[in-house]
C-alpha atoms as a printed R data frame, in Angstrom:
    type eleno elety resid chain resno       x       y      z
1   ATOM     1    CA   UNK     A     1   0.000   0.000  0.000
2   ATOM     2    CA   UNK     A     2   1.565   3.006 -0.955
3   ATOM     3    CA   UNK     A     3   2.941   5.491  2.291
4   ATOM     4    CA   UNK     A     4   0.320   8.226  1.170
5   ATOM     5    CA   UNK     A     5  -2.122   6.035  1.559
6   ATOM     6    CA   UNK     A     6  -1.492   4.609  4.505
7   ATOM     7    CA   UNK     A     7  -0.898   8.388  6.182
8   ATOM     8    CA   UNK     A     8  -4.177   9.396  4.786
9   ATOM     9    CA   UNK     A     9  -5.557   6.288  6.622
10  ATOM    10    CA   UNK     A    10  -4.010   7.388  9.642
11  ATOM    11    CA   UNK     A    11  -4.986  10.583  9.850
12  ATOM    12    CA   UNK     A    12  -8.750   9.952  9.094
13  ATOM    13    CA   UNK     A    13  -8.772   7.196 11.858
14  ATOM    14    CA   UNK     A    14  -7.571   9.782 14.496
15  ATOM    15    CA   UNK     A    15 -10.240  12.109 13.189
16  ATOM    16    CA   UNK     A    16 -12.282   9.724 13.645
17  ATOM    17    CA   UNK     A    17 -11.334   9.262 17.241
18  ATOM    18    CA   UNK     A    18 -11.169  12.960 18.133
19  ATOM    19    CA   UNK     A    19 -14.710  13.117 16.527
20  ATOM    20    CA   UNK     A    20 -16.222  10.462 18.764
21  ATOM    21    CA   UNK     A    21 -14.169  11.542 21.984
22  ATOM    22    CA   UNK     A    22 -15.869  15.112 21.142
23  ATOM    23    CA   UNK     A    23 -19.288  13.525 20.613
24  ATOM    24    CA   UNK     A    24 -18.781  11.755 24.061
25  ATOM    25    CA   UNK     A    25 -17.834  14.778 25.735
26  ATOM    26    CA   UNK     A    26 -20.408  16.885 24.650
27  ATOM    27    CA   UNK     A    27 -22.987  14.056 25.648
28  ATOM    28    CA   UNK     A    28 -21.242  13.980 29.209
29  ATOM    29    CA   UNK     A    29 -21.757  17.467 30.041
30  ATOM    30    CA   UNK     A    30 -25.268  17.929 28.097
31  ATOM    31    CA   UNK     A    31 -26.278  14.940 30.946
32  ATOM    32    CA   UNK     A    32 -24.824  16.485 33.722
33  ATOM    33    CA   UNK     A    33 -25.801  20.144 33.061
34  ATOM    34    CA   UNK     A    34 -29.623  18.931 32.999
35  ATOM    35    CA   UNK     A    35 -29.144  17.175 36.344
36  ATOM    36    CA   UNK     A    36 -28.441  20.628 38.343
37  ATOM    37    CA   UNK     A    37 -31.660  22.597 39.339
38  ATOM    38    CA   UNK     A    38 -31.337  26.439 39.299
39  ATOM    39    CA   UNK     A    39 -31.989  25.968 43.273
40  ATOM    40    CA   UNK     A    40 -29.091  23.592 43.791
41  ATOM    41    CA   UNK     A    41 -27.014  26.042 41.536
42  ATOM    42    CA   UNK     A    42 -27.797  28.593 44.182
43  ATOM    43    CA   UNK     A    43 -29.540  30.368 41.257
44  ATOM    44    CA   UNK     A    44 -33.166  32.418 41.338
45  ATOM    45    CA   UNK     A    45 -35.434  30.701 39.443
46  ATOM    46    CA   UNK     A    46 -35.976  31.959 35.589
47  ATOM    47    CA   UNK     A    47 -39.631  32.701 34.253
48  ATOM    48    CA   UNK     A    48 -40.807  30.618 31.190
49  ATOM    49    CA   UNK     A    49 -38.111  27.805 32.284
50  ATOM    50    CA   UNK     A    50 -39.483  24.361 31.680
51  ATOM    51    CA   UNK     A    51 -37.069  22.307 33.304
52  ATOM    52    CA   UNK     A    52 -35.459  24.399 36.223
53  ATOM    53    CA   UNK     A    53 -32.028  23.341 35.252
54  ATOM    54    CA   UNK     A    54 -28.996  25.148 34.263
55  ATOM    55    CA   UNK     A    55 -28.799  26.509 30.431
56  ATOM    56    CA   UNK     A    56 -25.465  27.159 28.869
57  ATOM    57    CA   UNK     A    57 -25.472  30.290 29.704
58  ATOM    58    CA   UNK     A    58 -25.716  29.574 33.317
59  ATOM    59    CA   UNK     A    59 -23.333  27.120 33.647
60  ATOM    60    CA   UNK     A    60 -20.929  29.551 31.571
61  ATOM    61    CA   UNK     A    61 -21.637  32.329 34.687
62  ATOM    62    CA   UNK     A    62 -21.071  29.470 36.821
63  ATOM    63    CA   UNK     A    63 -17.616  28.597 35.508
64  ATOM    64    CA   UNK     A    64 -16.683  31.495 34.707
65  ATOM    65    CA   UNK     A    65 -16.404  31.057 30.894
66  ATOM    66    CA   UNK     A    66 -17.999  32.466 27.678
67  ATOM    67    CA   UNK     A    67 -21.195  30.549 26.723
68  ATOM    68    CA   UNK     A    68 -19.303  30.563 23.665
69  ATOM    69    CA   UNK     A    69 -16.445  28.660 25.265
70  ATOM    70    CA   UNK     A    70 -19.328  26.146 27.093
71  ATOM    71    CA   UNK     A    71 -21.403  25.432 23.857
72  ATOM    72    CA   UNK     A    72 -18.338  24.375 21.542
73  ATOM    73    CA   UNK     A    73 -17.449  21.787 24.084
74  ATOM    74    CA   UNK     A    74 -21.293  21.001 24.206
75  ATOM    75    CA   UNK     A    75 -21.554  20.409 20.603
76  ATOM    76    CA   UNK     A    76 -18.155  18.251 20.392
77  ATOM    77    CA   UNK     A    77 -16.540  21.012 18.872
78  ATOM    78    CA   UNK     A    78 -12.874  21.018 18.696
79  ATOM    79    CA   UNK     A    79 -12.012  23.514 21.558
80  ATOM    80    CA   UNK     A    80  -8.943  22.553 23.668
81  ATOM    81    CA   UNK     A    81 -10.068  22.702 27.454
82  ATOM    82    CA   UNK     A    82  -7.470  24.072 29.737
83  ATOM    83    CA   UNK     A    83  -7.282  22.421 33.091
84  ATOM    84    CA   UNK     A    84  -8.738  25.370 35.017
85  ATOM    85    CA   UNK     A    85 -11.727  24.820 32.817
86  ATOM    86    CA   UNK     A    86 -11.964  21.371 33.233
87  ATOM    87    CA   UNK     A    87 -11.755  21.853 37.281
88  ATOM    88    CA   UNK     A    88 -14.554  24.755 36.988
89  ATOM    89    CA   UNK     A    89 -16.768  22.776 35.034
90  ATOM    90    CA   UNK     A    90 -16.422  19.244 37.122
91  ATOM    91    CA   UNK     A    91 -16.926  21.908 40.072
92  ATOM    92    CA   UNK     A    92 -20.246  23.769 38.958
93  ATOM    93    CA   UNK     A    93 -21.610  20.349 37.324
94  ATOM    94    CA   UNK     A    94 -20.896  18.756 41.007
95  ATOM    95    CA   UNK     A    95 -18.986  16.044 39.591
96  ATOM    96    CA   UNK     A    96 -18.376  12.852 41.766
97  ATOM    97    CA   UNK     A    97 -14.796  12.189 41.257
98  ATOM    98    CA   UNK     A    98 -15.141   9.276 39.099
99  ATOM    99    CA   UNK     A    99 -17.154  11.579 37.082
100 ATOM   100    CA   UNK     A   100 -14.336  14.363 37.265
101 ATOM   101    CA   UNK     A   101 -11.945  11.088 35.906
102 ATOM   102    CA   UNK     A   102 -14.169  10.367 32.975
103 ATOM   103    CA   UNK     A   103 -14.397  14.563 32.046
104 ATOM   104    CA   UNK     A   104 -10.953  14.865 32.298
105 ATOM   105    CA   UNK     A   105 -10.381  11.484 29.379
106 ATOM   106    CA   UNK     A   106 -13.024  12.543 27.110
107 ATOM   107    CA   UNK     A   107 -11.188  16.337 27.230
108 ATOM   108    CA   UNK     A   108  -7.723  15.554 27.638
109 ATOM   109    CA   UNK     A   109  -7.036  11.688 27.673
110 ATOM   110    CA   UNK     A   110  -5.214  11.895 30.836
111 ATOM   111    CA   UNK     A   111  -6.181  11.835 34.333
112 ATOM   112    CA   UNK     A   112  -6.725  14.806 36.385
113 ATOM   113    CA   UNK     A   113  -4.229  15.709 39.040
114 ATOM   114    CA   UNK     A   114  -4.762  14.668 42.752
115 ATOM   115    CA   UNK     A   115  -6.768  16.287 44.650
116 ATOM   116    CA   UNK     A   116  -5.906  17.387 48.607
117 ATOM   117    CA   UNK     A   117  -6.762  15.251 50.751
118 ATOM   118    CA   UNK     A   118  -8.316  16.293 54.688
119 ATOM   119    CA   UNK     A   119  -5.552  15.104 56.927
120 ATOM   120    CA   UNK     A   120  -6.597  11.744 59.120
121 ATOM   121    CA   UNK     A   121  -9.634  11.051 56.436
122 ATOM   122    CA   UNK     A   122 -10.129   7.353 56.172
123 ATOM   123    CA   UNK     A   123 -12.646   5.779 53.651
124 ATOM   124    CA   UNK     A   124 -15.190   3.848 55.449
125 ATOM   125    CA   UNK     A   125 -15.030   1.054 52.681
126 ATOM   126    CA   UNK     A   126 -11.222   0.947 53.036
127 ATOM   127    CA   UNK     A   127 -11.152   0.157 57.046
128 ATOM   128    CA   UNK     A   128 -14.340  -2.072 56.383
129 ATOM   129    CA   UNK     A   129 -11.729  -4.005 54.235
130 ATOM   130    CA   UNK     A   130  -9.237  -4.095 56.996
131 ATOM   131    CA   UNK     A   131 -11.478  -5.032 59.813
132 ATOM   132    CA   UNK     A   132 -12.238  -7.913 57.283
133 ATOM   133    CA   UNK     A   133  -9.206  -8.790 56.519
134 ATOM   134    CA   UNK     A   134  -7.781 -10.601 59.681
135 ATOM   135    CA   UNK     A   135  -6.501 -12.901 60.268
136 ATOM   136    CA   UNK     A   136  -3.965 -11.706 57.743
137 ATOM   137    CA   UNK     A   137  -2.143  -8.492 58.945
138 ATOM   138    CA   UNK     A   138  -3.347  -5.119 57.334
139 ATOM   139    CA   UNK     A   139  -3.370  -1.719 57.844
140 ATOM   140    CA   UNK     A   140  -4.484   1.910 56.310
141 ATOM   141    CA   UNK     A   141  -2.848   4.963 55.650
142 ATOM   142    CA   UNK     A   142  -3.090   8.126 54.430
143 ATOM   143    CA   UNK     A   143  -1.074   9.934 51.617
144 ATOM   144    CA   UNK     A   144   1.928  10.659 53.826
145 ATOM   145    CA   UNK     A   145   1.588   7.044 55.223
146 ATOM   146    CA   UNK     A   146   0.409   8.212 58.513
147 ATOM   147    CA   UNK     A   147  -1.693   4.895 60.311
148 ATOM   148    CA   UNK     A   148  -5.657   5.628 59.864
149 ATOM   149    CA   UNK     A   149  -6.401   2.010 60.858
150 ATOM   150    CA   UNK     A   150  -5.370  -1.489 61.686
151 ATOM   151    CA   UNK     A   151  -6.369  -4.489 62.452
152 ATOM   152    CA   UNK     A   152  -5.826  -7.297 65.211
153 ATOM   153    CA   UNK     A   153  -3.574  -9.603 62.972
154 ATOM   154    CA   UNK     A   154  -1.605  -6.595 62.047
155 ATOM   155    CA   UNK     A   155  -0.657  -6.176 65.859
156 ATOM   156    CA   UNK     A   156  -0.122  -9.716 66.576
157 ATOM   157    CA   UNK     A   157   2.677 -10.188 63.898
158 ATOM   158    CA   UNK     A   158   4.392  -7.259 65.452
159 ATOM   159    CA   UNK     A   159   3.719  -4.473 62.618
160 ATOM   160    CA   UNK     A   160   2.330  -2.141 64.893
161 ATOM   161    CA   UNK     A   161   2.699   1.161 63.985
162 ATOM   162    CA   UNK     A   162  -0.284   2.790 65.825
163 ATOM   163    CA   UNK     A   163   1.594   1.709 69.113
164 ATOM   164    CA   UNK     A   164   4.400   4.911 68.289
165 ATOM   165    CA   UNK     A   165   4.616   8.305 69.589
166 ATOM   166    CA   UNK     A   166   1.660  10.144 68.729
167 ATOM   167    CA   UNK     A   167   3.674  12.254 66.216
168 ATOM   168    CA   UNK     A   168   5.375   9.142 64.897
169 ATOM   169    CA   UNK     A   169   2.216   6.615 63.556
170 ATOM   170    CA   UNK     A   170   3.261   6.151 60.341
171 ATOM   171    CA   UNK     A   171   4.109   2.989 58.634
172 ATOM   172    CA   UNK     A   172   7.662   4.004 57.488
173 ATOM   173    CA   UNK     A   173   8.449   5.596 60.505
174 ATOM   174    CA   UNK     A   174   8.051   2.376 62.009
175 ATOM   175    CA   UNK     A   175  10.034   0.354 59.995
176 ATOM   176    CA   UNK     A   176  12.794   2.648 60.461
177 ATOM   177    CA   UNK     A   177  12.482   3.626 64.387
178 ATOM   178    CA   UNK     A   178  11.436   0.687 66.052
179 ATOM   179    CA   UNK     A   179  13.622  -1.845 66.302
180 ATOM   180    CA   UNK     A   180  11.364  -4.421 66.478
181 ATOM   181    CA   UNK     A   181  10.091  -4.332 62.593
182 ATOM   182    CA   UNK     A   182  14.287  -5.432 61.835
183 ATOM   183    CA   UNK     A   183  12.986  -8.667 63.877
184 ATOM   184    CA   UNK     A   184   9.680  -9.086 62.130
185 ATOM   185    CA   UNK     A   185  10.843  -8.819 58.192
186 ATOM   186    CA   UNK     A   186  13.320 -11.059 57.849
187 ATOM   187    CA   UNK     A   187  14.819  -9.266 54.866
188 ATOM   188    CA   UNK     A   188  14.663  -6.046 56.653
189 ATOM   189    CA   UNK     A   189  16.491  -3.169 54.196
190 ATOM   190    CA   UNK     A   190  15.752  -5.224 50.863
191 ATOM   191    CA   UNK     A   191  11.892  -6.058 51.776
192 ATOM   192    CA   UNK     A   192  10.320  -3.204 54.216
193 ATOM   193    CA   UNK     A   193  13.018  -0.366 54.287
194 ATOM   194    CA   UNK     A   194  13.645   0.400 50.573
195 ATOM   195    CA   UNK     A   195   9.782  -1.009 49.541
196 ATOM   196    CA   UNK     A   196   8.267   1.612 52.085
197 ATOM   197    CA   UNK     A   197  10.926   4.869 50.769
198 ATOM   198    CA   UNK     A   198   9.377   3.639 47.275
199 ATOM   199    CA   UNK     A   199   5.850   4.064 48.360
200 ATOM   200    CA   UNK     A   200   6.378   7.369 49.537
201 ATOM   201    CA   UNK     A   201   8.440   8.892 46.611
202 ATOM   202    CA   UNK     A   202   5.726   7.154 44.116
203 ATOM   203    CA   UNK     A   203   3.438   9.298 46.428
204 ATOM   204    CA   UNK     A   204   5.602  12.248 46.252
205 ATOM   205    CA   UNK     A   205   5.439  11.987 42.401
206 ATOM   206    CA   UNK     A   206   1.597  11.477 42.030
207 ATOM   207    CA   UNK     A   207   1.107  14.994 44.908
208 ATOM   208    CA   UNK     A   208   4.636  16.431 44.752
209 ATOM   209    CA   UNK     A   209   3.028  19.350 46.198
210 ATOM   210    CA   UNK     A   210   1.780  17.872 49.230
211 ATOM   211    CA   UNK     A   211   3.377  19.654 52.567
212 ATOM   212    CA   UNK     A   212   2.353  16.785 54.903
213 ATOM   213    CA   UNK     A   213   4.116  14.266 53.081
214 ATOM   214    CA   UNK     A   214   7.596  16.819 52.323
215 ATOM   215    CA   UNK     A   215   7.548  17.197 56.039
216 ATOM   216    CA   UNK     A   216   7.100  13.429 56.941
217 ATOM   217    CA   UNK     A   217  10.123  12.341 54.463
218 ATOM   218    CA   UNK     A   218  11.949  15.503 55.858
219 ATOM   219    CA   UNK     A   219  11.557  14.270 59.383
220 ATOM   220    CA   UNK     A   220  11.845  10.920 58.792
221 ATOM   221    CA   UNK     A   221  15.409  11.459 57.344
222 ATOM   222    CA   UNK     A   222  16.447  13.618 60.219
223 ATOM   223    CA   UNK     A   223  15.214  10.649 62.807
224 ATOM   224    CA   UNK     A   224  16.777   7.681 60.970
225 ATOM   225    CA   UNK     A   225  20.170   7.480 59.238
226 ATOM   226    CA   UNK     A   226  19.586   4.379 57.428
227 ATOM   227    CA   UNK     A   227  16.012   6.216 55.731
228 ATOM   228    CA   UNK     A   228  18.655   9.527 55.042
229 ATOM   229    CA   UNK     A   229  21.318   6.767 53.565
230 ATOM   230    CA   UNK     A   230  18.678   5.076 51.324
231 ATOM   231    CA   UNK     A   231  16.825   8.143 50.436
232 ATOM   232    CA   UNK     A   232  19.739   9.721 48.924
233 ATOM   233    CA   UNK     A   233  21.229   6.235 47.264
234 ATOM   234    CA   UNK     A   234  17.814   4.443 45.919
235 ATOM   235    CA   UNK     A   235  14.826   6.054 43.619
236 ATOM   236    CA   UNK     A   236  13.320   2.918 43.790
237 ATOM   237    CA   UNK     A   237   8.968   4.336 42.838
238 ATOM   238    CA   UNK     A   238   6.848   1.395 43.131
239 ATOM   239    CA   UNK     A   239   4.678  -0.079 45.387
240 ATOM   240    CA   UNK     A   240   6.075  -3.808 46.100
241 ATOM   241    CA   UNK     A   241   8.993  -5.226 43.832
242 ATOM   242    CA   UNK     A   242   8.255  -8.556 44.986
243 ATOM   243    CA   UNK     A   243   5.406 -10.506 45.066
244 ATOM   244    CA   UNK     A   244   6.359 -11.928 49.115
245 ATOM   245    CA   UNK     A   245   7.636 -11.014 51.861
246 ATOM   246    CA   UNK     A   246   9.136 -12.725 54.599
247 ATOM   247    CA   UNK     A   247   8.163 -12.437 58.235
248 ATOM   248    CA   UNK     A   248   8.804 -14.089 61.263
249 ATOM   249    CA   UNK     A   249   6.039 -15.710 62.853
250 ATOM   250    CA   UNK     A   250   4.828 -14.043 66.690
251 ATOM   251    CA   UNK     A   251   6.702 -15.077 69.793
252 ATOM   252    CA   UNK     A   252   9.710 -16.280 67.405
253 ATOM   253    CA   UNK     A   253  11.522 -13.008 65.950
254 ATOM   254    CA   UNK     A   254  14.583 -13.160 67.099
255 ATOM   255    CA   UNK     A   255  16.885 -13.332 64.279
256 ATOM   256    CA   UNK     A   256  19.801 -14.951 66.472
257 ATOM   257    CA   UNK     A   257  17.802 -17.826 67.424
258 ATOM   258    CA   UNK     A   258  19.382 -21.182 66.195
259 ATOM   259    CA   UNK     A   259  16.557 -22.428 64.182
260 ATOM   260    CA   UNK     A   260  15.171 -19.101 62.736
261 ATOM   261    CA   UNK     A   261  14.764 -20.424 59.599
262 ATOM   262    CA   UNK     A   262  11.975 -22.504 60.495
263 ATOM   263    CA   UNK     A   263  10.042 -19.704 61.630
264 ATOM   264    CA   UNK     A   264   9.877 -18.025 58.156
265 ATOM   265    CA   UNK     A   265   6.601 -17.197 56.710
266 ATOM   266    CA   UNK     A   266   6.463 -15.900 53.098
267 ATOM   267    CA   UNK     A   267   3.885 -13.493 53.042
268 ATOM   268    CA   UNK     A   268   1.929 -12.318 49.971
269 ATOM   269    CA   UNK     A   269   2.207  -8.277 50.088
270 ATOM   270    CA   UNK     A   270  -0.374  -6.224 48.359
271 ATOM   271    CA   UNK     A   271  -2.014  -2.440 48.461
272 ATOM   272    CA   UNK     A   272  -5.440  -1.698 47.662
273 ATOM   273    CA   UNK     A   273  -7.114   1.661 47.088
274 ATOM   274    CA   UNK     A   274 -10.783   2.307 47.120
275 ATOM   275    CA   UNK     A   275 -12.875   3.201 44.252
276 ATOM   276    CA   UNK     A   276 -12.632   7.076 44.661
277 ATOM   277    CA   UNK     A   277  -9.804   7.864 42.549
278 ATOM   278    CA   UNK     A   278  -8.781  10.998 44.396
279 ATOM   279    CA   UNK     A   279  -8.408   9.133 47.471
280 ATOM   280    CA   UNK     A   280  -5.140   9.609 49.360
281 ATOM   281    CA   UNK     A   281  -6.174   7.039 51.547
282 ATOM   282    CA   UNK     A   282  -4.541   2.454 50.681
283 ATOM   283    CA   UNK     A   283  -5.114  -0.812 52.194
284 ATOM   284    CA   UNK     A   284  -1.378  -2.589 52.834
285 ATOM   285    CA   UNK     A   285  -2.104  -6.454 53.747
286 ATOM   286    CA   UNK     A   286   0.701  -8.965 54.127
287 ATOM   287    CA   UNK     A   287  -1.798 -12.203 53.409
288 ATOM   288    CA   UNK     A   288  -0.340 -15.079 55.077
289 ATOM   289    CA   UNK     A   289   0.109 -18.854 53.844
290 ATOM   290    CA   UNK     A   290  -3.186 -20.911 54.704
291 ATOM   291    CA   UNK     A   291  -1.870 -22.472 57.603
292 ATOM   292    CA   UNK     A   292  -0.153 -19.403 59.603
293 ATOM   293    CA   UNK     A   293  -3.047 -17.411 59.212
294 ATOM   294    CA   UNK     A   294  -4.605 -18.080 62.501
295 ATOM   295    CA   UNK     A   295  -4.478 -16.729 66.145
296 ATOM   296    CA   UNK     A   296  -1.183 -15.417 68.019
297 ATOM   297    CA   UNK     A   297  -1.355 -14.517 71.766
298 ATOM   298    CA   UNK     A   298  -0.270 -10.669 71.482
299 ATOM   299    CA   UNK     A   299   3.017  -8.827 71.919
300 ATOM   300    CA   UNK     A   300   2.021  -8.093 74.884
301 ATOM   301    CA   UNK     A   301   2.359 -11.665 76.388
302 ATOM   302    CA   UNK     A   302   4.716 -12.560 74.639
303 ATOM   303    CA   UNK     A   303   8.069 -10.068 74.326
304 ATOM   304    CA   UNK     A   304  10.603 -10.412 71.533
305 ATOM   305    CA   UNK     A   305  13.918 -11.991 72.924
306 ATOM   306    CA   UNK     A   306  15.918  -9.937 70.460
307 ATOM   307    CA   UNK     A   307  13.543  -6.741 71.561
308 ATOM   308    CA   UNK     A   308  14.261  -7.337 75.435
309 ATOM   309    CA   UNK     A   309  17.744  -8.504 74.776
310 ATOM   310    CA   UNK     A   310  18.983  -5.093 72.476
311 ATOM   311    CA   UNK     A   311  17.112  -3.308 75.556
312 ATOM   312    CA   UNK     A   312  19.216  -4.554 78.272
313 ATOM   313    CA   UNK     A   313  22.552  -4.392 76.245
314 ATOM   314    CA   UNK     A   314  24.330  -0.988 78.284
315 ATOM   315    CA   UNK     A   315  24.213   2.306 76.307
């Protein structure tokens, strides 16, 4: 086929696509501008009106925008939409943010950026999941991976990060401070300490303006040399590199004891996120092989020998 041909080809196929994206879009926001009421717009109520909902030009005082501007997108016109006009419309059309997703991909084809998230907000699905979860340890965090919830498997293997300093309940910070999680992963650095930098510079990356999360890698570097060491010498971004982990099962994490290898669990690591996609908020479960995942007694009956023994050792 000659190259001409092929080009022309080409190009009328990604017409094509930018003619039914358009169509979509237009389609998208018709819908959604004919679910918002004058009333719920905060607007007074227009004489003659035979719906009550918002016309182009209201939605263009809304925005901010020319009903010029609003009515090419709304007849799948080929206006580019500028973020800020994306974010006013998905904000006067009181998008849901799976809605906000889809106007950004019929506008754009790319996701919107992150929004803020309230500090301390935890889905209600998401620690559902965790409750639900045990007997397999799992916990939830927020975007600077700051503990929201956890549940009762998660303290009996020892990962028990809501049992720091107030200021200092945050899954990373506990892999780094307490001395305890070098007992519990028996691959400490390679498996928890690099894996849980990565999770918070592929958070940095996705909210790089976030101040919460600058301020807990900041302090978190000051605190531990080994996070300042690896921070500066790794730019590992990604969740889990490996599929397992390896833990030490309750009331037998001491790494000097002679038959530690017997007490090796390979755990199955995984993060989940709920449905909202501007949710800051992720589920981290360790799920355990079918026959560990039952009942411990709890740390507190049952000290770590390494813990108590690096304890007593004189400063």
């Amino acid at each position: 086929m000659p190259l001409q041909v092929v080009s022309g080809f080409v190009a009328r196929h990604k017409a094509d696509e930018q003619d039914a994206s358009g169509d979509l879009l237009a389609r998208f926001l018709r819908e959604r501008r004919a679910r918002i009421t004058l009333a719920e717009a905060g607007l007074p109520g227009r004489r003659g009106s035979r719906t009550g909902t918002l016309s182009q030009e209201d939605l263009a005082h809304l925005t901010g925008y020319s009903a010029r501007t609003v009515g090419a997108l709304e007849r799948g016109g080929q206006h580019q939409a500028t973020p800020d006009l994306l974010e006013a419309l998905a904000t006067a059309l009181r998008l849901s943010p799976d809605e906000r997703h889809t106007l950004w991909y019929l506008a754009v084809k790319a996701p919107p950026p992150a929004l803020p998230q309230p500090p301390g907000e935890l889905d209600p699905g998401l620690a559902r999941l965790v409750e639900v979860t045990d007997p397999h340890p799992a916990f939830a965090a927020g975007i600077a991976r700051n503990v929201l919830a956890q549940n009762r498997a998660c303290t009996e293997w020892g990962t028990d990060p809501l049992a720091m300093p107030e200021g200092q309940r945050n899954a990373t910070y506990w892999v780094f401070l307490n001395p305890h999680a070098r007992h519990v992963f028996v691959h400490w650095e390679a498996e928890a300490a690099r894996v849980s930098l990565g999770i918070m510079r592929s958070q940095l990356v996705r909210v790089p303006h976030d101040e919460q999360l600058k301020a807990a890698i900041e302090t978190l570097c000051d605190l531990s040399p080994d996070a300042r060491r690896l921070w500066r010498t790794t730019d590992a971004v990604a969740p889990y590199p490996t599929p397992t982990v390896t833990m030490r099962v309750p009331g037998h994490t001491d790494p000097a004891q002679a038959n530690d290898g017997e007490y090796h669990v390979e755990a199955t690591a995984i993060r989940v996120s709920p449905a909202n996609p501007d949710t800051a908020c992720s589920m981290t479960a360790f799920l355990l092989p079918s026959k560990h995942a039952c009942r411990y007694p709890v740390p507190s009956q049952q000290a770590c020998t390494a813990c108590t023994r690096e304890a007593s050792r004189p400063d």
